[in-house]
N, C-alpha and C positions, 0 to 999 in steps of 0.2 A: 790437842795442840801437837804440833809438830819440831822437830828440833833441826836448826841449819845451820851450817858452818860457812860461814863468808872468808874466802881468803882476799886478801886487799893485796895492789898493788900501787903504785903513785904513777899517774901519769907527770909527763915533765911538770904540768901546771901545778898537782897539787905536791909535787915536790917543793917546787918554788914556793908554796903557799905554807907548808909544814915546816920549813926554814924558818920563814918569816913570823907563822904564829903555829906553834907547837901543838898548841889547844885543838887546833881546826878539827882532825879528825873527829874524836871526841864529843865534839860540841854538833859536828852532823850529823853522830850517831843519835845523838840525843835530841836533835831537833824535827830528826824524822817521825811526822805524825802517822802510822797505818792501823787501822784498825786492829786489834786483837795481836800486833806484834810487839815484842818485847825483846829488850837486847840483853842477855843473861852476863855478857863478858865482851869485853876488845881487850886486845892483847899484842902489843908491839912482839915481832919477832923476827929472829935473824935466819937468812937462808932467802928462797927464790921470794919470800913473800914476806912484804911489809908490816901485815897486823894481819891477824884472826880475830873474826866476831860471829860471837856465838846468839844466836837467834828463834825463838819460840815465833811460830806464827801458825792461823788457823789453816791454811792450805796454800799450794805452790805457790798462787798469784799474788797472794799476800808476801811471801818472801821475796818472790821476783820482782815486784813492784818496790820493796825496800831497797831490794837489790840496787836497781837502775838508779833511785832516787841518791841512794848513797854513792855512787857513781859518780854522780852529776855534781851534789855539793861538795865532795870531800876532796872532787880530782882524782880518784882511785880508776881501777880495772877491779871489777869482781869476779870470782870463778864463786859459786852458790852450787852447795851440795847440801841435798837432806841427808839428815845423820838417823840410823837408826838404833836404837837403845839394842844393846845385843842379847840381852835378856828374850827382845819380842822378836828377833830374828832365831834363838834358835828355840821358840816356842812356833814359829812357822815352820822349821825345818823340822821340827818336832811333828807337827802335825802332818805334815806334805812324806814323811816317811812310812808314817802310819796311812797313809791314804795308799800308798805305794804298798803296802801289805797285803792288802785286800787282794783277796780274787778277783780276779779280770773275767769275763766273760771269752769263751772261747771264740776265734773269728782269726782262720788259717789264713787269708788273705794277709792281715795286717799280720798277723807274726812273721810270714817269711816275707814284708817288708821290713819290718825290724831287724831283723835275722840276715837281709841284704842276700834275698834269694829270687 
């Protein structure tokens, strides 16, 4: 599973619609059916964005497809970022250094393209 971060924004409609019934958000977070997706958090917040929702789903299309659907019923703009556990980013930059270690096979051509020769 993957982890997403949804920032929300209200379009005028679901401006008007959040006025009128508080709940809305919320309640379309919760009424979105996508397979394998789960919503971990919603989180009213101050600054250029409305709410953060934080989002488990089995791959992009599954997020994007909440994405859009949350969109539609809540009145929102989404901006949708996968979030990466920073643990397993620097266990990649971990490994991608050590790959970097390793002798390179010798091949003068591409060096003094490297070299900018």
């Amino acid at each position: 599973m993957a982890n997403y971060i949804l920032l929300l924004t209200f379009t005028p409609e679901g401006r008007e619609r959040m006025v009128k019934d508080p709940d809305s958000v919320q309640r379309a977070v919760e009424i979105i059916d996508i397979p394998g997706t789960e919503t971990l958090g919603l989180y009213a917040v101050l600054g250029m964005y409305d709410f953060v929702n934080i989002l488990t789903a089995p791959d992009n299309e599954s997020a994007a497809r909440f994405s859009m659907e949350l969109g539609v019923v809540a009145g929102v703009h989404v901006t949708t970022m996968a979030a990466i556990p920073v643990a397993r980013l620097e266990d990649s930059l971990n490994q991608e250094q050590t790959w970097r270690e390793q002798p390179r096979p010798e091949n003068p051509d591409l060096d003094d393209n490297i070299n900018g020769h």
